[in-house]
Structure formats: C-alpha cells, structure tokens
C-alpha positions as CSV (number, residue, x, y, z in Angstrom):
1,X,13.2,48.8,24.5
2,X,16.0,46.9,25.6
3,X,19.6,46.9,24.2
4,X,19.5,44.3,22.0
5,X,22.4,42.6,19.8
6,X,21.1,40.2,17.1
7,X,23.4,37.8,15.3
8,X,23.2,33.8,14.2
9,X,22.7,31.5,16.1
10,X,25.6,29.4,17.6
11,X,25.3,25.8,19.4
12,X,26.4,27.3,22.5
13,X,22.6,29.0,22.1
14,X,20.8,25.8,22.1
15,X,20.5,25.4,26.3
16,X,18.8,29.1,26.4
17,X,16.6,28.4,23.4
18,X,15.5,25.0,24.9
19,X,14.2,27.0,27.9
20,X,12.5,29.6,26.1
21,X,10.7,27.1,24.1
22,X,9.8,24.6,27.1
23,X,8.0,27.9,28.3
24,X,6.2,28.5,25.3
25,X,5.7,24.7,25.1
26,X,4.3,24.3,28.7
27,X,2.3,27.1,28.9
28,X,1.4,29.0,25.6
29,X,-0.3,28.3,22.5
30,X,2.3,29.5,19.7
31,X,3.5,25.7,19.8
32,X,1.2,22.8,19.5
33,X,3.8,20.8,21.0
34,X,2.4,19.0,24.0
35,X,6.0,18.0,25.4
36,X,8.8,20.2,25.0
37,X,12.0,18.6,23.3
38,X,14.8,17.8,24.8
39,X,18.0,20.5,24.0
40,X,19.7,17.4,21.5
41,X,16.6,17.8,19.6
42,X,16.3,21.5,19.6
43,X,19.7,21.5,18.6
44,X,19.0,19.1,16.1
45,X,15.8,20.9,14.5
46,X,18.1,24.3,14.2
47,X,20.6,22.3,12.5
48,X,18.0,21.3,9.9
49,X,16.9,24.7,9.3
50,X,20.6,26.2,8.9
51,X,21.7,23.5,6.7
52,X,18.6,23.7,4.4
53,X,19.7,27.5,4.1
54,X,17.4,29.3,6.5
55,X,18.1,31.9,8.7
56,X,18.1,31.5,12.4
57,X,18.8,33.7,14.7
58,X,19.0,35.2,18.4
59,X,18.5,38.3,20.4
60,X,20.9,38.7,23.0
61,X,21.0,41.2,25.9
62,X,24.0,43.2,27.1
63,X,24.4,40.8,29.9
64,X,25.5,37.8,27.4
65,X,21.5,36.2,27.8
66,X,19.3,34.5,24.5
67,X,16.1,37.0,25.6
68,X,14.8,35.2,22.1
69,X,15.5,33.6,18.7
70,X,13.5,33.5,15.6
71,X,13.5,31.6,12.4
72,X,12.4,31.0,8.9
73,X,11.9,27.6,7.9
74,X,10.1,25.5,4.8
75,X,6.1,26.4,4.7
76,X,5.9,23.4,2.6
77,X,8.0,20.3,1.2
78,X,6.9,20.6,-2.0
79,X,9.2,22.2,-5.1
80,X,6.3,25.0,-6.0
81,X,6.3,26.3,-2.7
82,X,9.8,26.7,-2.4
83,X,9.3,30.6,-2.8
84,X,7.5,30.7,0.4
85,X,8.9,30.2,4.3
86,X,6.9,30.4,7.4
87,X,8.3,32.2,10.0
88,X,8.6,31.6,14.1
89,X,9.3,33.4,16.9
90,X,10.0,32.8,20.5
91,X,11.0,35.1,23.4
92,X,12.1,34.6,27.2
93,X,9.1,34.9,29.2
94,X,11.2,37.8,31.6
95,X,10.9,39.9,27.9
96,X,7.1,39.4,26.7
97,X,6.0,42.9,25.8
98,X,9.5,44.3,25.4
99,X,9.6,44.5,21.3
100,X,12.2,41.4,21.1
101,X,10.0,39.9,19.2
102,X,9.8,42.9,16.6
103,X,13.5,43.1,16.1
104,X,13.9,39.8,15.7
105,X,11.3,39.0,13.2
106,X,12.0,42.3,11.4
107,X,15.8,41.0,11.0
108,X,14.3,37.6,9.6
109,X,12.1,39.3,7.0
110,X,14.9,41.6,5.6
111,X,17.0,37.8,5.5
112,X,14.4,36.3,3.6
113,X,14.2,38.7,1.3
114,X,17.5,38.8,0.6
115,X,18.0,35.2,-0.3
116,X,15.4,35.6,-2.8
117,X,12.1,34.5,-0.7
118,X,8.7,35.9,-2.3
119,X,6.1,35.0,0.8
120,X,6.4,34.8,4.3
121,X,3.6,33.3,6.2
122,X,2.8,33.4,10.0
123,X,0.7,30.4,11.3
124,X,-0.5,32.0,15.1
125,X,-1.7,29.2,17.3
126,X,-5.1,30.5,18.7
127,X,-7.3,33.5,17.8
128,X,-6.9,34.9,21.1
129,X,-3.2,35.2,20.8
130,X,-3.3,39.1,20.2
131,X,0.1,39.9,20.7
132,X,1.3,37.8,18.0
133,X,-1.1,38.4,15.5
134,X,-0.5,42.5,16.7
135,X,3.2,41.7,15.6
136,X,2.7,40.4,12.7
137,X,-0.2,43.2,11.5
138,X,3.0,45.5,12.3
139,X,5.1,44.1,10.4
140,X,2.9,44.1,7.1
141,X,1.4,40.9,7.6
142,X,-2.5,40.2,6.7
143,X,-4.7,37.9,7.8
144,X,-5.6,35.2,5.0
145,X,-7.7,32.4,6.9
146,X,-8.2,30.9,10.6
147,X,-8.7,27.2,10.5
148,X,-11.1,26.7,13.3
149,X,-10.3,24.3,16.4
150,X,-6.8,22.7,14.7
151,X,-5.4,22.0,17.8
152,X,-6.2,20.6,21.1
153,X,-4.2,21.8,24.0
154,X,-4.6,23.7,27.5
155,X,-8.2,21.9,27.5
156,X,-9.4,24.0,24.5
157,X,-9.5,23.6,21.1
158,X,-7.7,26.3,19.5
159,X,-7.7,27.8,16.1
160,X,-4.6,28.0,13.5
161,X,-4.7,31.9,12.3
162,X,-3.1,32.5,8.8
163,X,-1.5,35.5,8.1
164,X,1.0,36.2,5.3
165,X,3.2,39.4,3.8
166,X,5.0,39.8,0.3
167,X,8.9,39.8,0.2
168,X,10.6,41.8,-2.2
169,X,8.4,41.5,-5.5
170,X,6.3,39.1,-4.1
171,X,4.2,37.7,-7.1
172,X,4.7,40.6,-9.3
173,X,7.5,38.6,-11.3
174,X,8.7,35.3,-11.7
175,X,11.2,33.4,-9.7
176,X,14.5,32.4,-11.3
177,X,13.8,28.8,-11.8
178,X,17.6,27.6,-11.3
179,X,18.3,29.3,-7.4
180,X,16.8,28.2,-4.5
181,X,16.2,30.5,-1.7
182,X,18.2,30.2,1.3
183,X,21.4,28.6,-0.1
184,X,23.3,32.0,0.7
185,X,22.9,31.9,4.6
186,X,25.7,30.1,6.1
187,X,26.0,29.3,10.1
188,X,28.2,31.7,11.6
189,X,28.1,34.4,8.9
C-alpha cells in the first residue's frame, strides 16, 4: 500500500478532486452524474459539506498528489434523519486497487463517529460494482436493499445497492436531542 498522508481538505485540493471525479463521472457508475461539474462547482459542493459540519477529506501521496478524497454528507434533509450521513468515496484512477479507498473511508467513519453520528450509509451505483460493495463489507457495512434499475447511464440501467453500518451506539440509545452532528469539524482542523 502506498504511503499515504490524510488530512482535510484545502481549496488548493479542488483542481485534483475535479479530475478524479470527471473520471469517475465519465466512465464509472459510483456517480449518476452524466456531466461532470466544473471545479467552481466542485469547490462549491465541498464548501457545502464543510460548512454544514461534515468531514471531507483527502489522501495525498508522498509526491504532494490528491490520489483520492472522501466525504460524509446529509443522507437526508429531514430533522429525524439527522443521526445518519451517507458516505462517498473517490480515488485517482492511477490508484484503483491500492487500498486508498480503505484509508480514507476508514478515517471518515472514525470522524463521524466522533461528532456524534449513529448510521452511516453507503449508496453503490450498480450491482456489479464489486469493489465498492467489497469495501464497504470490509468495513462493517451490510447490505440493506438494491433498488433495481435507478439509474440510466453507460446504456444500462443500473441498480442503487444499499448498504449501511452502526456508528458508536448506533440505535442502542437515544440521541441528545439539543447537538447536531457535525458542528465540531472545522475546515482546516
């Protein structure tokens, strides 16, 4: 495995992670994005996330280069699922198979359970996308559900596969009602 050094994310990021997802974008399912974003937007999205108190990070090499960046972000808009965040990860295509994409996510579940996050959730576009539902089965994920032919992209319809882990206690207590996940994590910390 590559050396690896994992920190947050800084705007100076946003070129390399623009790249990595126009890949992923262009020619993978885990997006079902048909037209990759422009870098303002990218940078714009990862603003969103770090303001609403996510974690975001990166993976960088010893040479100074993003190999890949992960997040956690809202699974839902609504109050009562504030307990839950669905996770994403992305690596440079020159890295697939390399265990990035462990490291990272590994850093962003140990994050969110820190700030007090009780499910994670892993949406996988396509049931033939082994190697991210083999990451996420190694990281304590299950599969819940596939929604059959969600997404139309590639010329095939492709299914949404749902797999989820506990954080911390998970449901085995209650929440405290008056904190909000995420407001701990600060850009740059």
């Amino acid at each position: 495995m590559p050396e690896l050094t994992i920190r947050n994310v800084d705007q100076d990021d946003m070129s390399a992670i623009t790249d990595i997802y126009r890949d992923a974008v262009l020619h993978g399912t885990a997006s079902f994005e048909l037209d990759p974003p422009e870098e303002s937007e990218m940078t714009s999205r990862m603003l969103n996330i770090v303001e609403a108190g996510y974690p975001y990070i990166v993976g960088i090499s010893e040479e100074g280069a993003v190999m890949g960046y992960a997040y956690a972000s809202a699974y839902r808009a609504r109050p009562a699922y504030r307990w839950s965040c669905e996770n994403s990860v992305y690596i440079d295509k020159s890295a697939h198979g390399a265990g990035i994409g462990k490291k990272l996510m590994q850093v962003i579940i140990e994050r969110c359970t820190a700030l007090g996050f009780r499910q994670m959730l892993g949406i996988v576009g396509g049931s033939e996308h082994m190697a991210s539902i083999g990451l996420h089965k190694s990281l304590g994920f299950e599969h819940v559900g596939t929604l059959p032919a969600t997404g139309y992209k590639h010329g095939r319809w492709l299914d949404s596969v749902l797999m989820q882990r506990a954080l911390g206690e998970g449901d085995k207590s209650k929440p405290d009602p008056t904190t909000f996940p995420g407001t701990l994590y600060k850009p740059g910390s």
